[in-house]
N, C-alpha and C positions, 0 to 999 in steps of 0.2 A: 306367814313365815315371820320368825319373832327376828331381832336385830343380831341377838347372838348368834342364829344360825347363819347367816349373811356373812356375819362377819366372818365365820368358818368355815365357809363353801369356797372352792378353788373352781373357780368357773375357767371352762377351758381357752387354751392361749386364742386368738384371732378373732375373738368376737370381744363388741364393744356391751355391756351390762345393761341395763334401765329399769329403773323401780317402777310402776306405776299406782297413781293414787290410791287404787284399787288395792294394791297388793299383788299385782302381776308382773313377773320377770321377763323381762323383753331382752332376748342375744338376738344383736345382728352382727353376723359376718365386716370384717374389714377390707374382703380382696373383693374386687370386680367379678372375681369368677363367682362366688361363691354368693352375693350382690344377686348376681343377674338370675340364679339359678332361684336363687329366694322370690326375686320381679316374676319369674315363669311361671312359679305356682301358687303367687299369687294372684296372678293374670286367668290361671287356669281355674283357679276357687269358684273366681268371681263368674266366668263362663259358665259354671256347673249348678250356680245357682247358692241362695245362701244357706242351704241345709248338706253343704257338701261334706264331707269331712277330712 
């Protein structure tokens, strides 16, 4: 993703951004609710083994 698009993307209200080194966009949620829902299925990923999807 080049800078100019970034700079022109309206990422949606309640989530916090993050660039990675990589080049990969990280949204996480700001409420607990929405937190824990994220913690669940990543709880459940990881249960299901790492070719989950």
């Amino acid at each position: 993703m080049s800078v100019d698009a970034i700079v022109h993307t309206q990422f949606p209200e309640g989530y916090t951004v993050f660039f990675g080194v990589d080049g990969k966009v990280i949204m996480t949620p700001r409420s607990e609710e929405h937190s824990g829902t994220i913690r669940s299925l990543q709880i459940d990923t990881l249960a299901l083994g790492r070719h989950a999807k």
